[in-house]
C-alpha angles and dihedrals in degrees: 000000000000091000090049097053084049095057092046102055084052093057091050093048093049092053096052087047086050082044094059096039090058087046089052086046101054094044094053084053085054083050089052096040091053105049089051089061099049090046088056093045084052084048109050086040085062101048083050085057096044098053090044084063094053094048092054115094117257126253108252107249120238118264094232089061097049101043102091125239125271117255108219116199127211129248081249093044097050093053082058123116096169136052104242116247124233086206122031140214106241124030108249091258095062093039087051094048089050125025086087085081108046122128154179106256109249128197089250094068093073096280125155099189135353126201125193102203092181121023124012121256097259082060102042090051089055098047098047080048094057091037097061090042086054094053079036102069089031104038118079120224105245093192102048114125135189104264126221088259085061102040088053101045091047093051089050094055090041089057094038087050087054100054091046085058089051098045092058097046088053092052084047087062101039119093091256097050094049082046091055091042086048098053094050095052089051087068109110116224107262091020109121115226124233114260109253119200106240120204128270100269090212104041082068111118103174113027095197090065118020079173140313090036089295110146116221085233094056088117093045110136122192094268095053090058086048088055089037090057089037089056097046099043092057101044084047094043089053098052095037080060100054095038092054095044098043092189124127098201086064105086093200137256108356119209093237089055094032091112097044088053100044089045087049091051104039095013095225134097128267115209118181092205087071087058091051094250131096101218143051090236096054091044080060096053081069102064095023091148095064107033132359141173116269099189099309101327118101107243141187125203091191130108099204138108132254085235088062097077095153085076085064092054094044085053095052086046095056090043092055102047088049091052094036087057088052099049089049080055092050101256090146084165087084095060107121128219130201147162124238092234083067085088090052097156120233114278095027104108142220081293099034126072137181104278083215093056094051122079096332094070087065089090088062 
């Protein structure tokens, strides 16, 4: 009896804990209800304001915030007629082979009438005139090709250059070349030489025997026939240029199409770090008495004629003996110093090379 009294004052006691859970319960739905109630009444109070402020007239705006910005043009803009184009109609190599040749249509052509809509005839002339100089000094000339004049000049030189070579080494061998190299090596370290009076350089009129069968390159060391080469293939390159164009309107060789242009003529690839310098301009400071840079347009100040090639070697003479007298007063700063690739014969390519300007040139 005792355990069943006990059992039922639990159950009781459960219920009335079930009965104030579902109270809680219910209190906490009429919490909820309620703050519902009061977050739609915030909400619809802000759409009324809201649509209270759209339905309130707008401020005028200044006149100095609605007028638009000027638009300032540049001196070039404003020497504009066309609306540059992002794409254009012809690649860059058609346009360069034949906008030489562009022109204003004329009633000879075949024309029966011809109607200028923008500027007059006189005008459009004009404008169609400055715009082909302009590509003509920027753009380069795709189908140029070395012409016979130049084959044969080159070849000439090349052949020329060879005997010269041969002419020294034989001297080298002879009694009175071993004598001169003799003396020179009898010659104690500290001891100052005598100074010898050298030939007048221009007075030469055969560099291959200044006298006694002595050529005037006798000294020539590999990097004076590098710069001897160097000297010759520019001059030549610049008046090759202008004889095969034959256009006054075309300046030259410029230096952003140097390298096309050089390539073109000796097929073969110049590269100023064989040389010891970085730029065009400074592989021209070498050899600055026979071509030089005027703006960016490859120059000669010289009135002689490819043919003449012993000025060439004049020149490297002189060249050598000024630097030769720098480097006995401790100027090591005109030491040159160049690659063996620098002699690359014509022909031979960015890969190839002169097999006679490779390691063999070492004994120069």
């Amino acid at each position: 009896e005792e355990k069943k009294e006990q059992e039922k004052t639990e159950g009781e006691e459960k219920k009335e804990e079930e009965k104030k859970e579902e109270e809680k319960k219910e209190e906490k739905m009429e919490v909820d209800e309620g703050a519902k109630e009061e977050k739609k009444e915030e909400n619809n109070e802000e759409e009324k304001k809201e649509e209270e402020k759209q339905d309130e007239p707008m401020e005028e705006e200044s006149e100095e915030e609605t007028e638009p910005p000027k638009v300032e043009l540049t001196d070039e803009e404003k020497k504009l007629c066309f609306a540059p184009k992002s794409v254009s109609d012809l690649s860059t190599k058609e346009m360069s082979k034949y906008f030489a040749s562009f022109s204003i249509p004329e009633k000879a052509e075949g024309f029966a009438e011809i109607k200028f809509e923008w500027q007059k005839d006189a005008a459009a002339k004009e404008y169609l005139r400055q715009k082909v100089l302009e590509k003509k000094r920027t753009c380069r000339i795709e189908n140029l090709a070395p012409s016979q004049w130049f084959n044969e000049t080159l070849k000439a030189f090349e052949e020329k250059l060879k005997e010269w070579q041969a002419k020294q080494v034989a001297f080298k061998g002879s009694e009175a070349g071993k004598a001169s190299a003799a003396k020179k090596a009898e010659k104690k370290e500290g001891e100052e030489e005598e100074p010898k009076e050298e030939r007048d350089i221009d007075s030469v009129e055969d560099v291959a025997d200044v006298g006694g069968g002595v050529p005037l390159f006798k000294d020539f060391g590999f990097e004076d026939w590098a710069l001897l080469q160097l000297r010759y293939e520019l001059f030549l390159l610049q008046a090759a240029y202008k004889k095969d164009v034959d256009d006054p309107d075309r300046p030259g060789v410029t230096e952003a199409h140097f390298g096309f242009y050089y390539n073109r003529y000796y097929r073969k690839n110049l590269n100023p770090k064989s040389y010891g310098v970085d730029t065009n301009q400074d592989l021209a400071k070498l050899v600055k008495d026979s071509i030089a840079w005027e703006g960016d347009v490859l120059t000669s100040a010289l009135t002689c004629e490819p043919t003449d090639t012993s000025f060439f070697v004049k020149a490297t003479e002189t060249n050598r003996r000024e630097r030769q007298r720098r480097l006995d007063a401790g100027d090591e700063t005109s030491r040159l110093k160049i690659a063996p690739d620098a002699m690359k014969k014509a022909g031979s390519g960015a890969k190839g090379g002169n097999k006679g300007g490779g390691k063999g040139w070492k004994k120069w």
